[in-house]
LOZATOR-866589 format. One record per atom (N, C-alpha, C): residue in one letter; atom name; x, y, z. Coordinates in Angstrom, 3 decimals, padded with zeros to 6 digits. Each point is the difference from the previous one (the first is absolute). Layout:
<atoms>
+------+------+----------+----------+----------+
: code : site :        x :        y :        z :
+------+------+----------+----------+----------+
:    A :   CA :        X :        Y :        Z :
...
+------+------+----------+----------+----------+
</atoms>
This chain:
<atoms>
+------+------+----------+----------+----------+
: code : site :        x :        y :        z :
+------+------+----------+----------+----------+
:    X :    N :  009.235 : -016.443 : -002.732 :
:    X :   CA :  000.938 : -000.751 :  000.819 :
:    X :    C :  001.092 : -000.629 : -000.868 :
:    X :    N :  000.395 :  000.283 : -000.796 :
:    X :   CA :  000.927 : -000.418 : -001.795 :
:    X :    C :  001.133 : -000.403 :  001.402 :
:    X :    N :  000.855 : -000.722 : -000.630 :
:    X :   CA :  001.218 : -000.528 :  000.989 :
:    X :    C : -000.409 : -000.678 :  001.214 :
:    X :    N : -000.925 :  000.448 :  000.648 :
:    X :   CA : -000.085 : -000.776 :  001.562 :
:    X :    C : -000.378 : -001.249 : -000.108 :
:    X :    N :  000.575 : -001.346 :  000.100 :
:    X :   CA : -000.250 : -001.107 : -000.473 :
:    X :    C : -001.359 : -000.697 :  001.387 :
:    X :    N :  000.109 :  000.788 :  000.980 :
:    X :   CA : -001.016 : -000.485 :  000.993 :
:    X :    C : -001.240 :  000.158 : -000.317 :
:    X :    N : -000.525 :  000.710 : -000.788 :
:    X :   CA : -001.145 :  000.973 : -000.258 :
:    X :    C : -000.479 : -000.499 : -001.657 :
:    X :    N : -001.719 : -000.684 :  000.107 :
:    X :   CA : -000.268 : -000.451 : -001.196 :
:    X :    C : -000.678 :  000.917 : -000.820 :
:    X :    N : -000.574 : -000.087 : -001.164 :
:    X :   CA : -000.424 :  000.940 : -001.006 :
:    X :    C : -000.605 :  000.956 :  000.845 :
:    X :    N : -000.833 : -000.285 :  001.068 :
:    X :   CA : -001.433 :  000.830 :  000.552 :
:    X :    C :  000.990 :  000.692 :  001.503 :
:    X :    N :  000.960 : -000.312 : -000.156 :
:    X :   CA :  000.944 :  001.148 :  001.161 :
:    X :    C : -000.135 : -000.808 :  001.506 :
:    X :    N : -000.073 : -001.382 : -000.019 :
:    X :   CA : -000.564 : -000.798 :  001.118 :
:    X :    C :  001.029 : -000.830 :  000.423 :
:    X :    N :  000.818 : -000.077 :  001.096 :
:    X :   CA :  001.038 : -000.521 :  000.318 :
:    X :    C :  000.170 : -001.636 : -000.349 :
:    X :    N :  001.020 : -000.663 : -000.410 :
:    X :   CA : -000.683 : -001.473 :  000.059 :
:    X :    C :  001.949 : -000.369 :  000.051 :
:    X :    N : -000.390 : -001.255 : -000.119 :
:    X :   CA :  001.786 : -001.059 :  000.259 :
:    X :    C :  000.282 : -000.235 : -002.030 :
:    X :    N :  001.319 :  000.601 : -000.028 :
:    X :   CA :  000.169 : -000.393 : -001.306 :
:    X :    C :  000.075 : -001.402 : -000.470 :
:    X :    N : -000.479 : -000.741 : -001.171 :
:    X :   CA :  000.103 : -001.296 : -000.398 :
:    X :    C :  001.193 : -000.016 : -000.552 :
:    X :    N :  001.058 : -000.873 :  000.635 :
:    X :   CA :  001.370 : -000.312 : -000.889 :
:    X :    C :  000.235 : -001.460 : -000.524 :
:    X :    N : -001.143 : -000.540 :  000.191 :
:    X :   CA : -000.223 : -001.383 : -000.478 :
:    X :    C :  000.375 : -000.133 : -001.886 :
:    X :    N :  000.086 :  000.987 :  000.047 :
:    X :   CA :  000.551 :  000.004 : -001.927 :
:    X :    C :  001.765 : -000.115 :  000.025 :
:    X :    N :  000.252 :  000.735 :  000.771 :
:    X :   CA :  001.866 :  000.618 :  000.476 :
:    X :    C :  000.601 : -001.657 : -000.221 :
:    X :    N :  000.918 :  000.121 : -000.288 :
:    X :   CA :  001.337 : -000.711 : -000.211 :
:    X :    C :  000.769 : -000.169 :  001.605 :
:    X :    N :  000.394 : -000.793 :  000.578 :
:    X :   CA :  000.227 :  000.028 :  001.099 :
:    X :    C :  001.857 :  000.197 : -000.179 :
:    X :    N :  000.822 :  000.314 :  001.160 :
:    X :   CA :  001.158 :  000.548 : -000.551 :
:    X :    C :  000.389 :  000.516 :  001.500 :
:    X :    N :  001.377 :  000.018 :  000.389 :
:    X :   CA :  000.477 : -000.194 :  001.130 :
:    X :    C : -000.323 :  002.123 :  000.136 :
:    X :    N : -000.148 :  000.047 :  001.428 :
:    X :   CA : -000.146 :  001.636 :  000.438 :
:    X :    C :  000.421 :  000.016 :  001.339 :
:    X :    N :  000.587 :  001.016 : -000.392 :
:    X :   CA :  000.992 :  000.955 :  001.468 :
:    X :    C : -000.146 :  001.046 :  000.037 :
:    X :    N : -000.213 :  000.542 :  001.543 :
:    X :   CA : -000.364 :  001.457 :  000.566 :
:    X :    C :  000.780 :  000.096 :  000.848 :
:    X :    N :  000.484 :  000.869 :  000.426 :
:    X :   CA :  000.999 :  000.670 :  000.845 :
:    X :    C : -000.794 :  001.330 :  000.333 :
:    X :    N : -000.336 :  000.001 :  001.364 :
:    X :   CA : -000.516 :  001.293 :  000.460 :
:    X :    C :  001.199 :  001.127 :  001.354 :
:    X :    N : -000.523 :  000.459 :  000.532 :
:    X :   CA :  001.117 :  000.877 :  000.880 :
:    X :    C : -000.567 :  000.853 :  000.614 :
:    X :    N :  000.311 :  000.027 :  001.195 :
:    X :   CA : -000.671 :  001.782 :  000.740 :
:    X :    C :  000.689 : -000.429 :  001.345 :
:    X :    N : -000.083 :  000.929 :  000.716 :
:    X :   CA :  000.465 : -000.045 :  001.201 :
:    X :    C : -000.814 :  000.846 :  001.587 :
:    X :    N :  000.446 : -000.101 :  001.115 :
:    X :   CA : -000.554 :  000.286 :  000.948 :
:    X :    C :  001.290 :  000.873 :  000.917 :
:    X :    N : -000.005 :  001.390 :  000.478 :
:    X :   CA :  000.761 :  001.103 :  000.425 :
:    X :    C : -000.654 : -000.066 :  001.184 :
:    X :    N :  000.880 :  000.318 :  000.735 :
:    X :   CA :  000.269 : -000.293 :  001.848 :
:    X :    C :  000.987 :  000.660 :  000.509 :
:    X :    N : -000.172 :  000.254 :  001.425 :
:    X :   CA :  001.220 :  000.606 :  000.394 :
:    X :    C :  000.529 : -000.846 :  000.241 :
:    X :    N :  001.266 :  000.761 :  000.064 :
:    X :   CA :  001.515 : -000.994 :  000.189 :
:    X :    C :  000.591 : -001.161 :  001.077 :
:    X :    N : -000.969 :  000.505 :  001.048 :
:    X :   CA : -000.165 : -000.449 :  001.473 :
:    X :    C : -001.060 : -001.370 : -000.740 :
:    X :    N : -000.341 : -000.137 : -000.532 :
:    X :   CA : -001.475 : -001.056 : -000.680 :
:    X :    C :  000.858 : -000.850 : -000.449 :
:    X :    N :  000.530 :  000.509 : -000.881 :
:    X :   CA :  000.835 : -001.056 : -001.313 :
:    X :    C :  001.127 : -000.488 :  000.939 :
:    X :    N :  000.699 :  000.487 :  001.259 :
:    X :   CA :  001.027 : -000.408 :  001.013 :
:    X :    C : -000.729 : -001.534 :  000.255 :
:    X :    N : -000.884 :  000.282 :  000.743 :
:    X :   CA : -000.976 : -001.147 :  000.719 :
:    X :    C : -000.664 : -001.038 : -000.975 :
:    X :    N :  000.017 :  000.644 : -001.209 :
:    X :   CA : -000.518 : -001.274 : -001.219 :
:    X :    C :  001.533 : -000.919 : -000.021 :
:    X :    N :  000.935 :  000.858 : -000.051 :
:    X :   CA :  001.541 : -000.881 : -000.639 :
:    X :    C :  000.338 : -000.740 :  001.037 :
:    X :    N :  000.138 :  000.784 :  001.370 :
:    X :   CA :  000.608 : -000.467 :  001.035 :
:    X :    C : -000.798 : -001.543 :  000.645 :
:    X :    N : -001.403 :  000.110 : -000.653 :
:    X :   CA : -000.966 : -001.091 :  000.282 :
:    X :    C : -000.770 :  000.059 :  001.680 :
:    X :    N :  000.286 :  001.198 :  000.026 :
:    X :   CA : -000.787 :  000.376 :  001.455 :
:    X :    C : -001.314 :  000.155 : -000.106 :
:    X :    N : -000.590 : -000.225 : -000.790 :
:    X :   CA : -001.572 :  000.597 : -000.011 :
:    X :    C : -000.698 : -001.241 :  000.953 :
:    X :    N : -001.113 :  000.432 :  000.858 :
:    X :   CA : -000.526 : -001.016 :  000.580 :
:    X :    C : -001.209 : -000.683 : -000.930 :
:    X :    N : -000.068 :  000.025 : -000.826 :
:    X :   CA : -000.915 : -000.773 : -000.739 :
:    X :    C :  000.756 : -000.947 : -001.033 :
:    X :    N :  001.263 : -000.445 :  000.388 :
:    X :   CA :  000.778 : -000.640 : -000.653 :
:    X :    C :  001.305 :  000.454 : -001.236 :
:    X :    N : -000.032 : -001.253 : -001.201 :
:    X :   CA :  000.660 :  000.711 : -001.266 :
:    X :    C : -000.728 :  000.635 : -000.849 :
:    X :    N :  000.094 :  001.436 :  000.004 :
:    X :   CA : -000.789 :  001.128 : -000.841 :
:    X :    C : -000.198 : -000.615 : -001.397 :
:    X :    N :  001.699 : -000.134 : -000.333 :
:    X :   CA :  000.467 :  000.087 : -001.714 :
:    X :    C : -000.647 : -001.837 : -000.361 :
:    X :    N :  000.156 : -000.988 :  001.023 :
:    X :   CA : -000.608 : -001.390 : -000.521 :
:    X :    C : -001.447 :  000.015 : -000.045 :
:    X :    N : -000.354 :  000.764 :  001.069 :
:    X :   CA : -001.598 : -000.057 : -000.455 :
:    X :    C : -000.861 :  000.431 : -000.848 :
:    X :    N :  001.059 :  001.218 : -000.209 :
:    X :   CA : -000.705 :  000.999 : -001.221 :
:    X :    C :  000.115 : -000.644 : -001.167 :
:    X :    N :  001.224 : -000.809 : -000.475 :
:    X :   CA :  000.087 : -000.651 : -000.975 :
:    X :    C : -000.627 : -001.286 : -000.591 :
:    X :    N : -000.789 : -000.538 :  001.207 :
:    X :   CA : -000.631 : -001.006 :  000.244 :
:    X :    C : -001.717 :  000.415 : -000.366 :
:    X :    N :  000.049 :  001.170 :  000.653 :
:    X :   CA : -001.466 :  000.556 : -000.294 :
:    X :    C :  000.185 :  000.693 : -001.441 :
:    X :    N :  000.733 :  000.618 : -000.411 :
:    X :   CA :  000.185 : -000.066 : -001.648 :
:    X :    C :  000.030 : -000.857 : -001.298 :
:    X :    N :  000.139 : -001.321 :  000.559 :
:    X :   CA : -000.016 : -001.251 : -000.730 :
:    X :    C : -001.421 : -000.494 :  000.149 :
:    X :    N : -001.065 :  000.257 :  000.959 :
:    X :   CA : -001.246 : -000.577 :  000.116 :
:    X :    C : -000.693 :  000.898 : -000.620 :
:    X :    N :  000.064 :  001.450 : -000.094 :
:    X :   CA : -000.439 :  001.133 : -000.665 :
:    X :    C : -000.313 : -000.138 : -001.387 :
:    X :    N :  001.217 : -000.470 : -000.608 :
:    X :   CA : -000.265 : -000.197 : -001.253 :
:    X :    C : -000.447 : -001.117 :  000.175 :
:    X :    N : -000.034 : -001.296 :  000.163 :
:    X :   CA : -000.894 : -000.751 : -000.116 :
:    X :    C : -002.066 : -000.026 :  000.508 :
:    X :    N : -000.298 :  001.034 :  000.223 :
:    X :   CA : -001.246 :  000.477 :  000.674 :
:    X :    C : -000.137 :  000.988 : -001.156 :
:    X :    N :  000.317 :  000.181 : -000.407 :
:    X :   CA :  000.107 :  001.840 : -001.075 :
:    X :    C : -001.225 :  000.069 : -000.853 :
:    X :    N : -000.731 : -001.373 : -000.316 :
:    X :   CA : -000.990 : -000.288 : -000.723 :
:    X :    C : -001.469 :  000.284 :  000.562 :
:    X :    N :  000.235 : -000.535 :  001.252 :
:    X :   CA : -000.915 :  000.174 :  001.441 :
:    X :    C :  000.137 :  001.513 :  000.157 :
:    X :    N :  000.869 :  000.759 :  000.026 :
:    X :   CA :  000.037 :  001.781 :  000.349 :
:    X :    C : -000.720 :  000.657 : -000.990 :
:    X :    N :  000.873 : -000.325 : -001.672 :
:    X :   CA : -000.444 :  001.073 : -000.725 :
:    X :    C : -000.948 : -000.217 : -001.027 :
:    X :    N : -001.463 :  000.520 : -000.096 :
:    X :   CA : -001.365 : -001.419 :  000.046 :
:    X :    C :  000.678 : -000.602 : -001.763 :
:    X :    N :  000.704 :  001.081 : -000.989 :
:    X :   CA : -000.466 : -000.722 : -001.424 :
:    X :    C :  001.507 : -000.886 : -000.458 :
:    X :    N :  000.790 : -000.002 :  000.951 :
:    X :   CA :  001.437 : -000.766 : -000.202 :
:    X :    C : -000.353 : -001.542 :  000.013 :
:    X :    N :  000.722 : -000.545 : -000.977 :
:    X :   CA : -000.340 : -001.566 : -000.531 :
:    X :    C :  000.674 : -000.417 :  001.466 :
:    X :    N : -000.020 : -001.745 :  000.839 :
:    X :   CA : -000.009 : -000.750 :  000.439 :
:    X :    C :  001.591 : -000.095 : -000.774 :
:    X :    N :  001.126 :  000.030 :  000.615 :
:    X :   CA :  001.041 : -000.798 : -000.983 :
:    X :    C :  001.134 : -001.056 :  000.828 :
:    X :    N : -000.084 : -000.650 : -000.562 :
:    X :   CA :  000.860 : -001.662 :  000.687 :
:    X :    C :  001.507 :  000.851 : -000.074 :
:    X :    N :  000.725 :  000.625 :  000.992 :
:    X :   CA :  001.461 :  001.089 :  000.364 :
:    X :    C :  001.245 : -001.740 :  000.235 :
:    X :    N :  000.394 :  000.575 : -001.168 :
:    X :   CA :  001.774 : -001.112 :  000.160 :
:    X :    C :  000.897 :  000.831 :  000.789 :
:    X :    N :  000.322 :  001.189 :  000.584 :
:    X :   CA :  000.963 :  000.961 :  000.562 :
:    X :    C : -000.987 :  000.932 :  000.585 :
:    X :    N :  000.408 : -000.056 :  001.224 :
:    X :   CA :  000.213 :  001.038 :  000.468 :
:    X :    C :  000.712 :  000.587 :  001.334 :
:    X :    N :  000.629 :  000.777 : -000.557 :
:    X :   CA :  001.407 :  000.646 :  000.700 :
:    X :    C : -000.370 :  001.425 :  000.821 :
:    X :    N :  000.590 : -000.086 :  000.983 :
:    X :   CA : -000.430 :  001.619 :  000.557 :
:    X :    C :  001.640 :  000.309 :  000.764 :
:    X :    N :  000.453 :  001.282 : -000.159 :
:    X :   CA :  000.902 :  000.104 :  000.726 :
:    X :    C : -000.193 :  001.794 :  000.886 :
:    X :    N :  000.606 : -000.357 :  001.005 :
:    X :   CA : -000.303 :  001.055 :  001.207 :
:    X :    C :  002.030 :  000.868 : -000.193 :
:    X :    N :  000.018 :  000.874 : -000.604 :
:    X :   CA :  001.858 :  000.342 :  000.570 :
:    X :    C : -000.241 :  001.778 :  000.674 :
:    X :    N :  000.540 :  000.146 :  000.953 :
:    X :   CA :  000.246 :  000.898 :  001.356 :
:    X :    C :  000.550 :  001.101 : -001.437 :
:    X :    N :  000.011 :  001.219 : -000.455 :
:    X :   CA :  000.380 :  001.159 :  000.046 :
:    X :    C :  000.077 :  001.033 :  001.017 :
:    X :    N :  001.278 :  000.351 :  000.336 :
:    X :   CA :  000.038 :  001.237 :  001.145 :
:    X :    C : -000.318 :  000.741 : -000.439 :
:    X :    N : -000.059 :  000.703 : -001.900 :
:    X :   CA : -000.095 :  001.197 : -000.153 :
:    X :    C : -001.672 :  000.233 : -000.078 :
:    X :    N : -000.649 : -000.607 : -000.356 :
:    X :   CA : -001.317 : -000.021 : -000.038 :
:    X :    C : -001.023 :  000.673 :  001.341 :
:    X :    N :  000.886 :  000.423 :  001.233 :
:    X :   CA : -000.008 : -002.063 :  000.526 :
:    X :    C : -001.153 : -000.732 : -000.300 :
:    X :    N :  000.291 : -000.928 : -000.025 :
:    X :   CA : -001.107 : -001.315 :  000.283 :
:    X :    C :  000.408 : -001.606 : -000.483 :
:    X :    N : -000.675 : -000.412 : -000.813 :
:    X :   CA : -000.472 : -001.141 : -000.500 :
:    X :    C :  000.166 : -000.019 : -001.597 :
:    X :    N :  000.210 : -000.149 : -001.420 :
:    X :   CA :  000.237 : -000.542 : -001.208 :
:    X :    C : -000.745 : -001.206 : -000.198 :
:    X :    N : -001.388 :  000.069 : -001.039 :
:    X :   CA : -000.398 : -001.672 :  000.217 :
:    X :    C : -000.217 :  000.175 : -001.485 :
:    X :    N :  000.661 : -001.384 : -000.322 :
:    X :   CA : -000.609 : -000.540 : -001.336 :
:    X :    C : -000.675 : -001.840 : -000.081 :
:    X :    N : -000.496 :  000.182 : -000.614 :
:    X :   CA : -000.647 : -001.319 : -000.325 :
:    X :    C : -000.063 : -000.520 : -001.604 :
:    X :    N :  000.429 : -000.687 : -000.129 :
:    X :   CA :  000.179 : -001.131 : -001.591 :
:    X :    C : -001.134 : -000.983 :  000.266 :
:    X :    N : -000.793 : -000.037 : -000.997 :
:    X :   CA : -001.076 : -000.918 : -000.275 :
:    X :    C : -000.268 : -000.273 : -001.482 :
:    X :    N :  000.154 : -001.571 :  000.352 :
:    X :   CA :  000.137 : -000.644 : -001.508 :
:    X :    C : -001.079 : -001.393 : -000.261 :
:    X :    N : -000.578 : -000.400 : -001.349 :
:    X :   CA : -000.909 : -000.635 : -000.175 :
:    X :    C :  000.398 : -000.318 : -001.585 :
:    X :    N : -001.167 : -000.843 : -000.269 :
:    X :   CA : -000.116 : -000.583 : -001.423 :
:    X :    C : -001.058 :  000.113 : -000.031 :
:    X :    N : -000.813 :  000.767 : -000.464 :
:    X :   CA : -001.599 :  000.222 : -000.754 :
:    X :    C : -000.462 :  001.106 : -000.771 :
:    X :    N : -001.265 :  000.294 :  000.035 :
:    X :   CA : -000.979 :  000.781 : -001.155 :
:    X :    C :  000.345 :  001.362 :  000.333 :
:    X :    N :  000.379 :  000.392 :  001.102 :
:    X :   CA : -000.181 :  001.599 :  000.914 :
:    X :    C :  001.231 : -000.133 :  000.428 :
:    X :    N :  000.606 :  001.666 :  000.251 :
:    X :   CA :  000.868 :  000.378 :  000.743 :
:    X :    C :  000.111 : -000.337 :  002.012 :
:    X :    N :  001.256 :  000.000 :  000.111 :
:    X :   CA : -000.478 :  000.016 :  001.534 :
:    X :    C :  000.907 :  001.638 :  000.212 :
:    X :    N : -000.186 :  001.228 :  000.081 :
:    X :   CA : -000.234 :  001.103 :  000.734 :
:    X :    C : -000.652 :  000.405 :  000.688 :
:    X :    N : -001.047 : -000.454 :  000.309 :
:    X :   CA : -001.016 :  000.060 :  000.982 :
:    X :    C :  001.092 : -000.696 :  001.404 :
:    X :    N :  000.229 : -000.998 : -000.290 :
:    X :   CA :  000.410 : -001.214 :  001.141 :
:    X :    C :  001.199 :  001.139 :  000.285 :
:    X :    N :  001.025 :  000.099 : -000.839 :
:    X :   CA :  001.156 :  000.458 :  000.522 :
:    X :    C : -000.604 :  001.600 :  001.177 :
:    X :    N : -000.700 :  000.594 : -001.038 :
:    X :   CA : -000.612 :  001.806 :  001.094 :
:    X :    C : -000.130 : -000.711 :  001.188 :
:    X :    N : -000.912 : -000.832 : -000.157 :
:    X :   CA : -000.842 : -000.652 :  001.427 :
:    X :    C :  001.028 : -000.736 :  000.874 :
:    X :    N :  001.348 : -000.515 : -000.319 :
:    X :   CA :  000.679 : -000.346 :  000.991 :
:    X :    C :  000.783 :  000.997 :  000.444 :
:    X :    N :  000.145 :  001.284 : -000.446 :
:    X :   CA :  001.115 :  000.988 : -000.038 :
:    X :    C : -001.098 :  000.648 :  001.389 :
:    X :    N : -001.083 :  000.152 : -000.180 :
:    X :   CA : -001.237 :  000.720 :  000.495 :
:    X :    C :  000.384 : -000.516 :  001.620 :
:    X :    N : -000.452 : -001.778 : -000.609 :
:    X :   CA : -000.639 : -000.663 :  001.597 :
:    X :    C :  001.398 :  000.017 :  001.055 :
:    X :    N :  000.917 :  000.403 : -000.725 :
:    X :   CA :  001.813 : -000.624 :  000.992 :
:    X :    C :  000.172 :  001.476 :  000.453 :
:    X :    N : -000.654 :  001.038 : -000.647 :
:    X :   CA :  000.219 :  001.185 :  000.474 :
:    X :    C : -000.903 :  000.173 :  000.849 :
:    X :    N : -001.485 : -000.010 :  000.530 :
:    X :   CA : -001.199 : -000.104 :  000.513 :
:    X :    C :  000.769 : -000.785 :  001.351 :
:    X :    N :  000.723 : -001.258 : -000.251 :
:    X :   CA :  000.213 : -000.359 :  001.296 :
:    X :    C :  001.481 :  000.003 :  000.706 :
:    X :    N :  000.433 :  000.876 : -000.687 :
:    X :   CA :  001.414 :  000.466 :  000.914 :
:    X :    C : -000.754 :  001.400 :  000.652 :
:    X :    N : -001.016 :  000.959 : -000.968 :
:    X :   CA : -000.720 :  001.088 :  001.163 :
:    X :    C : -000.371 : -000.941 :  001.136 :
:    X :    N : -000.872 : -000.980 :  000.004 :
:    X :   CA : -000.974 : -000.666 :  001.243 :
:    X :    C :  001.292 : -000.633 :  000.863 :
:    X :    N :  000.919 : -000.372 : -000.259 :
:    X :   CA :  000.887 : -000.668 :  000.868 :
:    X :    C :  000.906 :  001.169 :  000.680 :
:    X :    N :  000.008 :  001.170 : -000.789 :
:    X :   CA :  000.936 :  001.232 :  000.513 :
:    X :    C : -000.815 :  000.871 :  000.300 :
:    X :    N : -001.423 :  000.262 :  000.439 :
:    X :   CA : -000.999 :  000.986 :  000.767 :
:    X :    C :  000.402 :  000.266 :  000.919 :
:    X :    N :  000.737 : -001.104 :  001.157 :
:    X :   CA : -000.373 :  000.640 :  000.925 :
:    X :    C :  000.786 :  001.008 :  000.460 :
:    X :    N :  001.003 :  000.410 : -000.666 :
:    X :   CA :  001.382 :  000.460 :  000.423 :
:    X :    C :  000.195 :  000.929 : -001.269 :
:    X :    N : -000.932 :  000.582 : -000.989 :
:    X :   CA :  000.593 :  000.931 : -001.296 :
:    X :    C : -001.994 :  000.064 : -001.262 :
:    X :    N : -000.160 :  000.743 :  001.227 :
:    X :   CA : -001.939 : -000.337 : -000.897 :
:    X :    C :  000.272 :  001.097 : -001.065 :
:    X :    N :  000.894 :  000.533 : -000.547 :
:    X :   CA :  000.242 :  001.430 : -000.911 :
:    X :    C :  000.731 : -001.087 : -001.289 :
:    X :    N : -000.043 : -001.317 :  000.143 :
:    X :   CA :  000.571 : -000.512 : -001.219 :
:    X :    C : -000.731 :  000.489 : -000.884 :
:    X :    N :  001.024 :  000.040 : -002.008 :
:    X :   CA : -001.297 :  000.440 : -000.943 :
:    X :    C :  000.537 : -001.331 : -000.827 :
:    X :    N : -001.175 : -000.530 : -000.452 :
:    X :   CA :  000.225 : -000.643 : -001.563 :
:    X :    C :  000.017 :  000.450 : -000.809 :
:    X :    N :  001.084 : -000.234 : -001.468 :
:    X :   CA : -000.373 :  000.843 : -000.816 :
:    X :    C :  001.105 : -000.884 : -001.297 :
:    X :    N : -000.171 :  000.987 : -001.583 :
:    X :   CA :  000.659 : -000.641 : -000.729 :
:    X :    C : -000.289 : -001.312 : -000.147 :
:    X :    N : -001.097 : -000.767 :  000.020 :
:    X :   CA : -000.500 : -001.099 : -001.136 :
:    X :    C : -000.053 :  000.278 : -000.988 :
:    X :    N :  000.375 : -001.076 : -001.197 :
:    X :   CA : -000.122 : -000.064 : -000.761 :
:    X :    C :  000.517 : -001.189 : -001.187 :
:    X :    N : -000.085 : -000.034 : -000.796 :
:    X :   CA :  000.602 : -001.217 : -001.005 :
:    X :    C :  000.664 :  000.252 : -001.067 :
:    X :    N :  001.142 : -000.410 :  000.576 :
:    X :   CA :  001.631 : -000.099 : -000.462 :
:    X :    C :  000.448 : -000.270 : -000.806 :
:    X :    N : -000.681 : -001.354 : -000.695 :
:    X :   CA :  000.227 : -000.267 : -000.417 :
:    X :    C : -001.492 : -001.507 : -000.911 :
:    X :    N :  000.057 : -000.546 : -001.195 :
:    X :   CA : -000.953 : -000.745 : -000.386 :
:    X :    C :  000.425 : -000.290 : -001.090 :
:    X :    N : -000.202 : -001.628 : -000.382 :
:    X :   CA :  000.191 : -000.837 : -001.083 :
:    X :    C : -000.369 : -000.658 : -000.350 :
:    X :    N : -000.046 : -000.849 : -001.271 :
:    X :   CA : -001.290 : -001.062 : -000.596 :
:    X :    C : -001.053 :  000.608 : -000.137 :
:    X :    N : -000.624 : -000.805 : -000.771 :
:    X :   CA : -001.182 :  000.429 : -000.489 :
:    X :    C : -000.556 :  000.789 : -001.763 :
:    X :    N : -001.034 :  000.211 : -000.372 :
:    X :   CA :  000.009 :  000.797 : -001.222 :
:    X :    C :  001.109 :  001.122 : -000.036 :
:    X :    N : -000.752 :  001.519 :  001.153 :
:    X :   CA :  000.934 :  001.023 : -000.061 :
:    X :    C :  001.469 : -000.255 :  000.613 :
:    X :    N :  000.566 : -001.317 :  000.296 :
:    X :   CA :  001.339 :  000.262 :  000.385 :
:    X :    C :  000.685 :  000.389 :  000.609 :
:    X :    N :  001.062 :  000.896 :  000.244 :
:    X :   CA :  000.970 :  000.442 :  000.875 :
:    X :    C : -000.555 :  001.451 :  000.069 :
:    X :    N : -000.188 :  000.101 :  001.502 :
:    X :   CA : -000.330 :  001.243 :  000.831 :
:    X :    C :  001.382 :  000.254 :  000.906 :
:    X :    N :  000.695 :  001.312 : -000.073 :
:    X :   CA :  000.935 : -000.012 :  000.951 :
:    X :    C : -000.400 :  002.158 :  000.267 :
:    X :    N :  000.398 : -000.192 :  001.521 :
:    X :   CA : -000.360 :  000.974 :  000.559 :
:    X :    C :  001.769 :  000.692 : -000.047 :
:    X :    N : -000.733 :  001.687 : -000.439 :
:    X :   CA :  001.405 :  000.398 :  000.273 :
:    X :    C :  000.433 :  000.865 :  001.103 :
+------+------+----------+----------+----------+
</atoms>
């Protein structure tokens, strides 16, 4: 298991100890998006959907996402989140949805976990708010964009 930092000598999953780490400001920037027909993304902009504002809720449920992210993914540290940002922007060519999320902290661990998980949960609930009218939505393209602080430093996606 050489590299997999989850996994101890005997190949047994466990939570890494960063209680040694230097604490040091960290930023993640994640991204993916959600494709719809065009008639979908009309009714997201135009604000016709009957389950309210698509793009405020999703962004709202993307900000609690990452804060829960610890609770989802069992070996991710607990981390006290100073930022977090989610933004929803309409592409016609896609069509759909563009979501990114910025998540920022001061401690032992990265937050990329938090940022995936808000990119995840804002996409998860623009499908549930746009079912009833476009069930062929796809998610897709998560990923992390971007990452800073810490030992290894600057991660940038190209």
């Amino acid at each position: 298991m050489a590299g997999l930092t989850h996994f101890d000598a005997e190949g047994r999953a466990h939570m890494v100890d960063v209680s040694a780490k230097e604490e040091s400001a960290r930023t993640a920037v994640a991204e993916g998006h959600i494709r719809m027909a065009p008639e979908t993304l009309d009714i997201i902009e135009e604000g016709r959907s009957e389950k309210g504002d698509v793009t405020g809720v999703a962004r709202l449920a993307g900000i609690m996402g990452a804060k829960k992210t610890a609770d989802l993914v069992p070996l991710c540290h607990p981390l006290s989140l100073s930022k977090v940002a989610v933004e929803l922007t309409p592409d016609r060519a896609l069509p759909g949805l563009r979501i990114e999320a910025t998540v920022r902290t001061t401690g032992r661990t990265g937050v990329e976990m938090e940022a995936l998980t808000a990119v995840s949960t804002a996409a998860l609930t623009v499908y549930d708010m746009a079912k009833a009218v476009d069930r062929a939505m796809e998610i897709g393209g998560i990923r992390l964009k971007l990452k800073e602080g810490g030992k290894s430093g600057r991660y940038e996606a190209e």
